[in-house]
matplotlib code that plots the C-alpha trace (Angstrom):
import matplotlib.pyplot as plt

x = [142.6, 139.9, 138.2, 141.9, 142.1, 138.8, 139.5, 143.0, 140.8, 138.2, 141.2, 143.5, 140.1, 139.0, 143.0, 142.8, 139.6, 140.7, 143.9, 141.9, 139.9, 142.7, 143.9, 141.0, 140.1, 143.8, 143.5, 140.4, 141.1, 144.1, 142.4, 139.8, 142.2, 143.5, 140.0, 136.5, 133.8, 131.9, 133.9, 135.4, 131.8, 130.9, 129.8, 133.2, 135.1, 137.6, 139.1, 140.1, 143.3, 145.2, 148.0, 150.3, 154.5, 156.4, 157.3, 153.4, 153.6, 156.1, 155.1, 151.6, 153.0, 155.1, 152.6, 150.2, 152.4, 153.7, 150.0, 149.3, 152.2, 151.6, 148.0, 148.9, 151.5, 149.4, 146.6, 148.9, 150.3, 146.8, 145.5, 148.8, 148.7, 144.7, 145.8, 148.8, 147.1, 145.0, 148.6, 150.0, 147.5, 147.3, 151.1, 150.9, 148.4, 150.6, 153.7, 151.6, 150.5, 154.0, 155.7, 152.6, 152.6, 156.5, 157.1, 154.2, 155.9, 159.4, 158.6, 157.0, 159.5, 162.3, 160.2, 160.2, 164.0, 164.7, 162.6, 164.4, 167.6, 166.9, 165.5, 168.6, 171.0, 168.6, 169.2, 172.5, 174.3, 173.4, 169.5, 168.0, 165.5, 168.9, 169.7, 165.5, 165.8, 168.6, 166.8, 164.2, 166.3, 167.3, 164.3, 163.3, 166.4, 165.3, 162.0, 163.7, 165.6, 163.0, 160.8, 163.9, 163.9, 160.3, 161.1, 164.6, 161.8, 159.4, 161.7, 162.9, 166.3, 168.8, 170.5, 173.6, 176.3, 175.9, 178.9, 179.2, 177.2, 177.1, 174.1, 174.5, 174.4, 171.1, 169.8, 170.4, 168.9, 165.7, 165.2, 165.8, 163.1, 160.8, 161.4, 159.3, 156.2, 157.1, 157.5, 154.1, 153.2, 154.7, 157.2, 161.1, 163.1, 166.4, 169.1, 171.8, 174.4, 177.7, 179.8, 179.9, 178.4, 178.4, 175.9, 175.1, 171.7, 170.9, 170.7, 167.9, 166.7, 167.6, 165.8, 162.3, 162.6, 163.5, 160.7, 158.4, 159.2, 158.9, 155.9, 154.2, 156.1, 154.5, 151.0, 150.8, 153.0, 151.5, 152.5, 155.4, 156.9, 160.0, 160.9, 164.4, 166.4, 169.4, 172.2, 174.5, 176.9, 178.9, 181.3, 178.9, 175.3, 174.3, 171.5, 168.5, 166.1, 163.0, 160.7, 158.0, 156.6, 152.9, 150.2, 151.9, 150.4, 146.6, 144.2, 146.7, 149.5, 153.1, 154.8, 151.9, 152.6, 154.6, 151.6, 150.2, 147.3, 147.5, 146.3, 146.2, 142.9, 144.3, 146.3, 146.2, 146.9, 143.3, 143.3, 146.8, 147.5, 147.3, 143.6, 141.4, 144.7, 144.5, 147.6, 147.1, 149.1, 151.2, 154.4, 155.7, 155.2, 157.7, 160.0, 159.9, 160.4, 163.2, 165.2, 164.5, 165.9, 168.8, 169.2, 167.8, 165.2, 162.3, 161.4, 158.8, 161.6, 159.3, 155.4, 153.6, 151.5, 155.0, 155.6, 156.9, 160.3, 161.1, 164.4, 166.0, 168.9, 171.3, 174.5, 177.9, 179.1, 182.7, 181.5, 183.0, 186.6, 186.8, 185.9, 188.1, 191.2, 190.8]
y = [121.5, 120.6, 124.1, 125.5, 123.7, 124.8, 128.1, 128.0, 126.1, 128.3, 131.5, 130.0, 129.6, 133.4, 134.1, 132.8, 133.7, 137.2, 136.7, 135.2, 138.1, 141.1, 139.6, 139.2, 142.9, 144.1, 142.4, 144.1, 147.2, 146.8, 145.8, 148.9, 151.4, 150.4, 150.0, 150.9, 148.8, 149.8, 149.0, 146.0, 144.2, 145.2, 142.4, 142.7, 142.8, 140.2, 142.8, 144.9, 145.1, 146.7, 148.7, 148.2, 149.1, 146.2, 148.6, 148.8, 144.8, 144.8, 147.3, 146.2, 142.5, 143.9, 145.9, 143.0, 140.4, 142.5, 143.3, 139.9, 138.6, 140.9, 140.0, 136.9, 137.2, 139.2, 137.0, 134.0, 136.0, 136.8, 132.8, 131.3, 133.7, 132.7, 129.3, 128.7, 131.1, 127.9, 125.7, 128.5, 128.7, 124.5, 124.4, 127.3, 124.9, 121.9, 123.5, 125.2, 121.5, 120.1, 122.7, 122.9, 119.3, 119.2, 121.5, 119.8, 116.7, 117.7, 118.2, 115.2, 113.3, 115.2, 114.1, 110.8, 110.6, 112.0, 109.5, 106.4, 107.8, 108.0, 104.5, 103.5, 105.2, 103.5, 100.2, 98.1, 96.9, 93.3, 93.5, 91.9, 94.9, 97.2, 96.2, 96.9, 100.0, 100.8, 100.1, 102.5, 105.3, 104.9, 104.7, 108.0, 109.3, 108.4, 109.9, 113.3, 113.4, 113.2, 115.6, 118.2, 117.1, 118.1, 121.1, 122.1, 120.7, 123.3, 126.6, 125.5, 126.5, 125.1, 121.3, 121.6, 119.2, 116.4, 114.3, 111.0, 108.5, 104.5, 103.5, 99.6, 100.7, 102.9, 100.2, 97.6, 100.0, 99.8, 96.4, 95.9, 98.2, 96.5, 92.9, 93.7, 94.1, 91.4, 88.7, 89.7, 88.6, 85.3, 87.2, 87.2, 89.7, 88.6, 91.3, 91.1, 93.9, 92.6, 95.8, 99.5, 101.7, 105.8, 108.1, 111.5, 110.6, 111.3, 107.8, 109.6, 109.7, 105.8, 104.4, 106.3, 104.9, 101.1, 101.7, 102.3, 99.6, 97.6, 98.2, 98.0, 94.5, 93.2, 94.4, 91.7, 89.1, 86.2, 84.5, 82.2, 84.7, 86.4, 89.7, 90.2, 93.4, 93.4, 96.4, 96.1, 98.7, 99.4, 102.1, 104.9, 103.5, 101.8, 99.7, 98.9, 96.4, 95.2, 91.9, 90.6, 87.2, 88.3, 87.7, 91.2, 94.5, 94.6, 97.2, 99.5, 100.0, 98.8, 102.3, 104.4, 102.8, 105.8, 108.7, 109.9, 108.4, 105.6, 102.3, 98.3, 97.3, 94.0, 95.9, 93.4, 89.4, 87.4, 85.4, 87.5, 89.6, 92.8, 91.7, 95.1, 97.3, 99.5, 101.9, 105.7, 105.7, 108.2, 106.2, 105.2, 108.4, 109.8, 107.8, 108.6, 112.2, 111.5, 109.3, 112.2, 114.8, 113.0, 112.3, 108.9, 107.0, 104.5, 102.1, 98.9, 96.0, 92.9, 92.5, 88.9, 86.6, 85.3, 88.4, 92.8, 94.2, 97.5, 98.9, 102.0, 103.4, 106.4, 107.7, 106.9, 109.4, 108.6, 108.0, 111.5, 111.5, 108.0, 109.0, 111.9, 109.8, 107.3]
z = [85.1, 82.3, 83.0, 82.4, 79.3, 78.1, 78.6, 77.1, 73.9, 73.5, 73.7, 71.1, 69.1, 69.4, 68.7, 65.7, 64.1, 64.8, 63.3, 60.3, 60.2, 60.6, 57.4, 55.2, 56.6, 55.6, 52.4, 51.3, 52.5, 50.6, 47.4, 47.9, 48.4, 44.6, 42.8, 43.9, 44.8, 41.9, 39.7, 41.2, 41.0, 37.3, 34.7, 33.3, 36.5, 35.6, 32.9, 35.5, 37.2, 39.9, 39.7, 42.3, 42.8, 44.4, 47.0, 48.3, 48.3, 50.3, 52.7, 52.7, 53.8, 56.7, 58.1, 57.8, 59.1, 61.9, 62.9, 63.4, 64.7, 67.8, 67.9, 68.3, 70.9, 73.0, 72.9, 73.8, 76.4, 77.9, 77.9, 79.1, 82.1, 82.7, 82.0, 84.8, 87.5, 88.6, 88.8, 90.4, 93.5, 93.4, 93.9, 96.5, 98.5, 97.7, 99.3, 102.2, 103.2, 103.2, 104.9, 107.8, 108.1, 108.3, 111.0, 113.0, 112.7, 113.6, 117.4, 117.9, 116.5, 118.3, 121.6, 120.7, 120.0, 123.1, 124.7, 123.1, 123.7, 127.4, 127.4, 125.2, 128.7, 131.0, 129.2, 130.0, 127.2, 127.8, 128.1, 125.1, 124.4, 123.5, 119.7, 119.3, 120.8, 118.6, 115.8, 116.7, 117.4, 113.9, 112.5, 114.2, 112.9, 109.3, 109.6, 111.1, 108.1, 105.4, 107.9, 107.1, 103.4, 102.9, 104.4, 102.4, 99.3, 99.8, 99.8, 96.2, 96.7, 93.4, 94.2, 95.9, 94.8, 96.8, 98.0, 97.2, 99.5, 99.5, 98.0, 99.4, 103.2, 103.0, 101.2, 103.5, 106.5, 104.2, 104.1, 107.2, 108.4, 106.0, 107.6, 110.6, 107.9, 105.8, 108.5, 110.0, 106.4, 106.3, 103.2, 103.6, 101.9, 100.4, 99.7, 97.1, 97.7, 96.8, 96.7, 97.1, 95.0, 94.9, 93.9, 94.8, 96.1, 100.0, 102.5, 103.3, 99.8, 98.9, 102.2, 101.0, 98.0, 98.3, 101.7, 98.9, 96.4, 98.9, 100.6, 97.0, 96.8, 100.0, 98.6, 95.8, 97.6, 98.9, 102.2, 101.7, 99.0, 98.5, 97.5, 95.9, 96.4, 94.4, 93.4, 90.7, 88.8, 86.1, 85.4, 84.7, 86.2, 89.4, 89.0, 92.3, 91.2, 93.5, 92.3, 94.2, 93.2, 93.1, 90.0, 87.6, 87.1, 86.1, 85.1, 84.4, 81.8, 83.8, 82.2, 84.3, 87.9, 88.5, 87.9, 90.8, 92.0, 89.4, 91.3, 89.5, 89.9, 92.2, 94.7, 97.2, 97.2, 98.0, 101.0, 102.5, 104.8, 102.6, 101.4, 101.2, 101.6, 99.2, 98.3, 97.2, 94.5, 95.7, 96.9, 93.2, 92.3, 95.1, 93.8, 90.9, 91.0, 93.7, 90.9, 88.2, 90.9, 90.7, 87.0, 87.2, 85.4, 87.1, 85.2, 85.5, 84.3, 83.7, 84.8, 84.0, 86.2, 87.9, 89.4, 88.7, 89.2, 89.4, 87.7, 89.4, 87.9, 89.2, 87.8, 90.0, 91.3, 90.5, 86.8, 85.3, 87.4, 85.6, 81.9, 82.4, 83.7, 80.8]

ax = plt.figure().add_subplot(projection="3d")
ax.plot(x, y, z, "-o")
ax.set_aspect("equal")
plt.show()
């Protein structure tokens, strides 16, 4: 990137000294063709003057602008291509890794479904290991899923309209996956979903992210903490909100949490669980072009020594039926 930018610098550079010059050479050739040099650098050269029809100004200026005008462009044309071909092969590589490491993943995970679901058969209804097998079957389920999102992902085919889902169940899915991890940290996780919300974003889509926020929650919470998971609405917005109680954001502007590989420089609570754990600074970021895919906005809320909390917000999906019915 900062040889691409060099080069796209030292080409807009070159552009427009030879822009600079086309014009000083047009000029003078313009102002020779009406006078000659010797005459034009004679003692009394200031009494002399050029004789010249308002039609050759104006021709003269057209030509000239013209003339550079395509310089220009061509030029422009020639560093932008130079500039993206690195971006271009980067993004090839990028989507090349997804889709390989997809479609390795997919049969393993297939295998391992199968597997649960034939421990699930052998299982009767009242041994105690059933509801955990459940829960792992859906688990694999989830992780199936976002294998086959990755994949739709990478052959950039245009959004389909989604239908709308529930955001409060895949929510609750998430946060119940997390509690496993939080209670081997001594952290609870309380959920406040009072009602039912639609949006056109995936389950899918919603569990990665909240699995996200909150995973970067249990990172700076210290034992005995809670995290908060709450969902609100209105009539056009539906609103997901994450706070941890750890010791803020540090080292790092809150608003840049979201960049990828952008990392606090405390990413783990002293003395916890989490201590030397240090995050890639790639799971905000997810989530963050997720919520954009969908036309919504991440946000850091609040960030001070008494903990962060992290503001998602989507559009409903019933939001336009009800502006156009009122």
């Amino acid at each position: 990137m900062r040889r691409a930018s060099r080069t796209v610098g030292v080409q807009i550079a070159v552009a427009s000294s030879a822009l600079v010059l086309v014009v000083l050479i047009a000029a003078f050739a313009f102002v020779f063709a009406h006078i000659e040099p010797s005459r034009l650098f004679e003692p009394g050269r200031h009494e002399s003057a050029i004789d010249v029809g308002g039609l050759d100004i104006l021709v003269g200026a057209v030509v000239i602008g013209a003339a550079a005008i395509v310089l220009a462009g061509v030029v422009t044309w020639f560093a932008t291509r130079r500039a993206v071909r690195p971006l271009g092969a980067a993004l090839r590589l990028q989507r090349e890794f997804i889709a390989n490491a997809s479609h390795e993943l997919r049969t393993p995970l297939a295998v391992l479904d199968a597997r649960l679901q034939y421990l699930q058969r052998r299982l009767p209804a009242s041994d105690p290991a059933s509801s955990t097998v459940a829960e792992l079957r859906r688990d694999t389920g989830m992780l199936v899923q976002t294998v086959n999102e990755l994949l739709a992902g990478v052959e950039d085919l245009p959004d389909a309209v989604a239908e709308p889902v529930d955001l409060v169940p895949a929510v609750e899915q998430a946060v119940e996956s997390m509690r496993v991890l939080a209670a081997a940290r001594g952290v609870e996780i309380a959920l406040d979903a009072p009602e039912a919300v639609p949006t056109c974003v995936p389950a899918v889509s919603t569990h990665r992210c909240v699995v996200a926020l909150i995973d970067n929650a249990l990172r700076f919470s210290p034992r005995g903490a809670t995290i908060t998971v709450s969902v609100r609405a209105d009539r056009a917005h539906a609103e997901l909100r994450v706070r941890d109680r750890g010791s803020g954001i540090h080292g790092i502007d809150p608003s840049r949490i979201f960049e990828r590989f952008a990392r606090g420089s405390a990413p783990g609570t002293p003395g916890g669980p989490d201590e030397g754990r240090r995050g890639f600074g790639i799971g905000l970021a997810l989530v963050h072009d997720t919520v954009e895919r969908y036309g919504g906005t991440a946000t850091v809320a609040s960030s001070s020594d008494d903990g962060t909390e992290v503001l998602i917000t989507l559009p409903r999906a019933d939001a336009p039926r009800r502006r156009a019915r009122g």
